[in-house]
C-alpha positions as CSV (number, residue, x, y, z in Angstrom):
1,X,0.0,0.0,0.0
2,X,2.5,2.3,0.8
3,X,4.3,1.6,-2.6
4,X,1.3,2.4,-4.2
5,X,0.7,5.7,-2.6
6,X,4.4,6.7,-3.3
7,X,3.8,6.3,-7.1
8,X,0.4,7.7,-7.0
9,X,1.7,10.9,-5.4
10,X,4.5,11.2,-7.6
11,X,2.6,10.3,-11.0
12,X,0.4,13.3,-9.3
13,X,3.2,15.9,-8.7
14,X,4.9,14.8,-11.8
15,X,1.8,15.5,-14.5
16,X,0.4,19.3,-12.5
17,X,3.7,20.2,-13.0
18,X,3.9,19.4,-16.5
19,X,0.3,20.4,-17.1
20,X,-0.7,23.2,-14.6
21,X,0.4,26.4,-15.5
22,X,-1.9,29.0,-14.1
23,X,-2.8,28.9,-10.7
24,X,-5.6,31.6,-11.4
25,X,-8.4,29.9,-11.7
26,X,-10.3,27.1,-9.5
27,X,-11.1,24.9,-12.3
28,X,-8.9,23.4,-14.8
29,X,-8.8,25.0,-18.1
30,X,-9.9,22.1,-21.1
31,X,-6.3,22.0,-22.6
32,X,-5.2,21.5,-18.9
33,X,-7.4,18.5,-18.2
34,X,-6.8,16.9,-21.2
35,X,-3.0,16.8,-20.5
36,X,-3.5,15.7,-17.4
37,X,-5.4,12.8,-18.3
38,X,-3.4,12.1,-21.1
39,X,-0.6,12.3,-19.1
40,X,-1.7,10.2,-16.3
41,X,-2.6,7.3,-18.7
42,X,0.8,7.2,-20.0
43,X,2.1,6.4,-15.7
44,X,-0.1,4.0,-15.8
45,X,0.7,2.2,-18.9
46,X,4.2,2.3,-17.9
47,X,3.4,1.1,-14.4
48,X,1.3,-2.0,-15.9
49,X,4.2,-3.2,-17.8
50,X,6.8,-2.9,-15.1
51,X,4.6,-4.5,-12.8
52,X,4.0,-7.4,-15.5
53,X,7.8,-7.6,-16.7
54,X,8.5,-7.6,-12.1
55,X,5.2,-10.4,-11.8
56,X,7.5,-12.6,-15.2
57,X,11.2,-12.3,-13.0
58,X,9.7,-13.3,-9.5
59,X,9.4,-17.0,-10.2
60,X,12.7,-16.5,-11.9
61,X,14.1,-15.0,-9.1
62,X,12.4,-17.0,-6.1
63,X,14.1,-20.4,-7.6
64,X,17.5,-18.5,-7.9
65,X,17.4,-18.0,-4.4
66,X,16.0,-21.2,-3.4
67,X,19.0,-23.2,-5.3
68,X,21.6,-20.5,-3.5
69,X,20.2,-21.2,0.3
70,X,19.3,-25.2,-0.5
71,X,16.1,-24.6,0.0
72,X,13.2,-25.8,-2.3
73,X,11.5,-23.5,-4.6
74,X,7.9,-21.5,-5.2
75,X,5.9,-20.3,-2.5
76,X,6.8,-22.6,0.6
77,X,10.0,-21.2,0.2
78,X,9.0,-18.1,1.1
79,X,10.1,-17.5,5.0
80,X,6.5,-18.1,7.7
81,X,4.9,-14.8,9.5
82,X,6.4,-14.5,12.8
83,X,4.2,-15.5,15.6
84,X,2.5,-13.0,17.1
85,X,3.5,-11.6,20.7
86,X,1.6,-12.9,23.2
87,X,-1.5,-10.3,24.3
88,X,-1.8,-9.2,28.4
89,X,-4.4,-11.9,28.9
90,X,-2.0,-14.5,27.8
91,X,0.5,-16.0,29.6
């Protein structure tokens, strides 16, 4: 989640920069929106193919890592959530 915000808040910065250039007005001029849509649909393009090149290398790289420790390879490989701390009412 917090990845996702980080690029959603810089896709954000990065296209009113590009297409916001007067602060005058509290609507977006036409030209205005259309960049910014426009320019936000190109981010997340992008994003989709990094994300589907990164989901094509992670089986890739999980056996890699697997064969390197001895371990075996896919998704029991993949270290167990810690258990969780014991509450007050436990003892």
């Amino acid at each position: 989640l917090r990845d996702f915000l980080l690029v959603y808040n810089r896709m954000t910065e990065l296209c009113f920069r590009h297409c916001v250039c007067n602060l005058n007005y509290r609507l977006l001029t036409g030209r205005e929106e259309s960049c910014l849509d426009s320019c936000a649909a190109r981010l997340v393009r992008a994003n989709h193919r990094l994300m589907g090149a990164y989901v094509g290398l992670v089986p890739a790289l999980l056996q890699r890592r697997a064969a390197e420790h001895g371990a075996p390879a896919g998704p029991s490989a993949l270290p167990a959530s810690p258990d969780p701390a014991p509450g007050p009412a436990e003892s």
